[in-house]
C-alpha positions in Angstrom: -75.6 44.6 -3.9 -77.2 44.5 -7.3 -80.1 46.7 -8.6 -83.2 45.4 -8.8 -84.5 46.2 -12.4 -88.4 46.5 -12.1 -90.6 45.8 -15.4 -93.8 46.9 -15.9 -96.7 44.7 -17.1 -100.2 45.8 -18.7 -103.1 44.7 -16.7 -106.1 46.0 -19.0 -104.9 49.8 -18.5 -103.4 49.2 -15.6 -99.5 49.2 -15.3 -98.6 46.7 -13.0 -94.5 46.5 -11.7 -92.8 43.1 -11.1 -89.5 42.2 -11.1 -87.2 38.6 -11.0 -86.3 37.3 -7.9 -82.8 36.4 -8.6 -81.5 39.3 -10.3 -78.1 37.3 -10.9 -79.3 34.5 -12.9 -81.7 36.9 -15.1 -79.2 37.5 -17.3 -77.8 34.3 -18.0 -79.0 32.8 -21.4 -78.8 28.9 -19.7 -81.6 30.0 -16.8 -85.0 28.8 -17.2 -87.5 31.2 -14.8 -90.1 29.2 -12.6 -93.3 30.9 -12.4 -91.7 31.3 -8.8 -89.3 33.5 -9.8 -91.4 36.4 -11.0 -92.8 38.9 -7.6 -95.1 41.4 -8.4 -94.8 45.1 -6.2 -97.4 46.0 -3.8 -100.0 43.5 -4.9 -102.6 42.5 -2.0 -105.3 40.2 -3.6 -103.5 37.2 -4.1 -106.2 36.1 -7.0 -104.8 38.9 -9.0 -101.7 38.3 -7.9 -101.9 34.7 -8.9 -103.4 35.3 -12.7 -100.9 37.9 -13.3 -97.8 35.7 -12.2 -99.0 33.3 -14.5 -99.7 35.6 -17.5 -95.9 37.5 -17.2 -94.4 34.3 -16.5 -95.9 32.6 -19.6 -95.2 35.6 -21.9 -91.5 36.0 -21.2 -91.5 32.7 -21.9 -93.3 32.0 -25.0 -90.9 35.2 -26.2 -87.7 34.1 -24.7 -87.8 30.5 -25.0 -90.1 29.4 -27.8 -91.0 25.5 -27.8 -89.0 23.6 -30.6 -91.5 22.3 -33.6 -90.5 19.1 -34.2 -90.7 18.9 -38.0 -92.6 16.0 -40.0 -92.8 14.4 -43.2 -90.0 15.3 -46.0 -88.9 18.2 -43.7 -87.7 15.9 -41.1 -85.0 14.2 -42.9 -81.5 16.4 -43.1 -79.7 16.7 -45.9 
């Protein structure tokens, strides 16, 4: 049995605790999260509960995996 490690997300002063659902995988540097992936803890309005999915789900990954820049002009070609 693995131990679910619970994070804890600021909803405009309020702390809000969510976790990933596959608590293998997490720490794996290949796995890509779906916004699936991410359950929040005793949440019951699912409009909250949809907005703050989204908004953990596209923080971790804007921080974990940034989208390349693909470079132009003279900084394109490799020397």
């Amino acid at each position: 049995m693995v131990d679910i490690e619970i994070y804890e997300y600021n909803d405009a002063g309020t702390m809000v605790e969510w976790y990933w659902s596959d608590q293998l995988k997490k720490n794996w540097k290949t796995w890509k999260p779906k916004v699936t992936d991410v359950l929040l803890v005793d949440l019951t309005d699912k409009e909250r509960n949809g907005r703050l999915v989204v908004e953990i789900f596209e923080g971790v990954m804007n921080s974990e995996h940034p989208k390349k820049i693909k470079e132009k002009g003279i900084y394109k070609i490799r020397k």
